[in-house]
C-alpha positions in Angstrom: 0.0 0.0 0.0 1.1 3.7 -0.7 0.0 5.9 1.6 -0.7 9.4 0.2 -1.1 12.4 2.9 -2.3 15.7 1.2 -4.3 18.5 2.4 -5.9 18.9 -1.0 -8.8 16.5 -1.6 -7.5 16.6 -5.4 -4.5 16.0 -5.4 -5.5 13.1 -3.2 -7.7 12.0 -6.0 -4.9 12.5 -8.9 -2.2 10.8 -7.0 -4.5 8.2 -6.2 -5.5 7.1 -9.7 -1.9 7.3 -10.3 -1.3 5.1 -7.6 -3.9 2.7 -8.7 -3.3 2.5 -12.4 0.2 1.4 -11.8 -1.5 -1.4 -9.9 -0.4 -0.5 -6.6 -3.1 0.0 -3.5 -3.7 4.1 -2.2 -4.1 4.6 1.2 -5.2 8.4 2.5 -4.7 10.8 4.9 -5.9 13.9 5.0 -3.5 15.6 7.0 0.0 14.7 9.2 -2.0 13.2 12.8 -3.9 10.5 10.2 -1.0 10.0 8.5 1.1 9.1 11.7 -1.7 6.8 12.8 -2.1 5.5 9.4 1.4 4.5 9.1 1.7 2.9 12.3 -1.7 0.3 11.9 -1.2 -0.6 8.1 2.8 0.0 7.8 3.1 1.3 4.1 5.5 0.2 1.4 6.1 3.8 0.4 4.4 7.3 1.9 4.3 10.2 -0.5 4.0 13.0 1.6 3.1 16.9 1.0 4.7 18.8 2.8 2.9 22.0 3.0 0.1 21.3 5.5 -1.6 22.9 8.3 -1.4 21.8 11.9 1.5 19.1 11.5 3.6 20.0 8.2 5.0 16.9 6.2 8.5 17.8 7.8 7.3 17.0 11.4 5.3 13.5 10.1 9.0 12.6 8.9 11.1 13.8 11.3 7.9 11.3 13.8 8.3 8.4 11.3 12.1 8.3 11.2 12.3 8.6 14.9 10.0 5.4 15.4 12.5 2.4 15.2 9.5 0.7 14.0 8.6 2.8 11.1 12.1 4.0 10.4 12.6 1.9 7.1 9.4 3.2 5.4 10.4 5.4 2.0 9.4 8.8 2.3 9.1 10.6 -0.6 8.1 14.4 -0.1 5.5 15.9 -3.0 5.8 20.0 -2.9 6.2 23.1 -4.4 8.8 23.7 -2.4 12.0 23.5 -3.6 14.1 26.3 -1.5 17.6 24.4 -1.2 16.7 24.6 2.5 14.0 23.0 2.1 15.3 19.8 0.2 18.1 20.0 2.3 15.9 19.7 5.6 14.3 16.9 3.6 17.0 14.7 2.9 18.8 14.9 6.5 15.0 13.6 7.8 15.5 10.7 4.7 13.0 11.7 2.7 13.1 12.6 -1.3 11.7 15.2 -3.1 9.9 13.3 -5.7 9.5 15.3 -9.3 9.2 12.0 -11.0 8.3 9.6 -8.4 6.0 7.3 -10.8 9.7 6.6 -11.9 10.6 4.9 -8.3 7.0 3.0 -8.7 8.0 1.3 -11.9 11.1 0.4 -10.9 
């Protein structure tokens, strides 16, 4: 399963279908508290994760994951606008990836 946590009920629905058609199973969260709680009961092959969100931004629901020895191991790969070298760079020490072309790493 590929858990996908957006704000945006569209893009929810878009990455979705994208999920879907490549014959993989979409999970959703609608923000970073589901998505922790989400990820902890079904443990996700791979969480695409906005990062731009109110409340809990997708930085925090990394930095949560990767601190849980239990959850550590699950891919993280961050879907944004942003793209500030700070940002990516705050990204990758949490061990995420910004994903431009992430339908790459699901056909791989």
């Amino acid at each position: 399963m590929i858990l996908i946590v957006d704000d945006n009920p569209e893009n929810l629905g878009v990455l979705g279908d994208m999920v879907a058609i490549n014959g993989y199973i979409p999970g959703f969260a609608p923000n970073g508290v589901t998505a922790l709680a989400a990820i902890k009961k079904k443990h996700p092959d791979l969480v695409l994760l906005d990062v731009m969100m109110p409340d809990m931004d997708g930085f925090e629901v990394c930095r949560r994951l990767k601190q849980d020895a239990t959850l550590a191991d699950i891919p993280v790969i961050f879907l944004t606008a942003k793209t500030e070298k700070d940002d990516v760079i705050a990204g990758l020490e949490l061990g995420a990836i910004f994903g431009r072309h992430w339908m790459n790493f699901l056909s791989s």
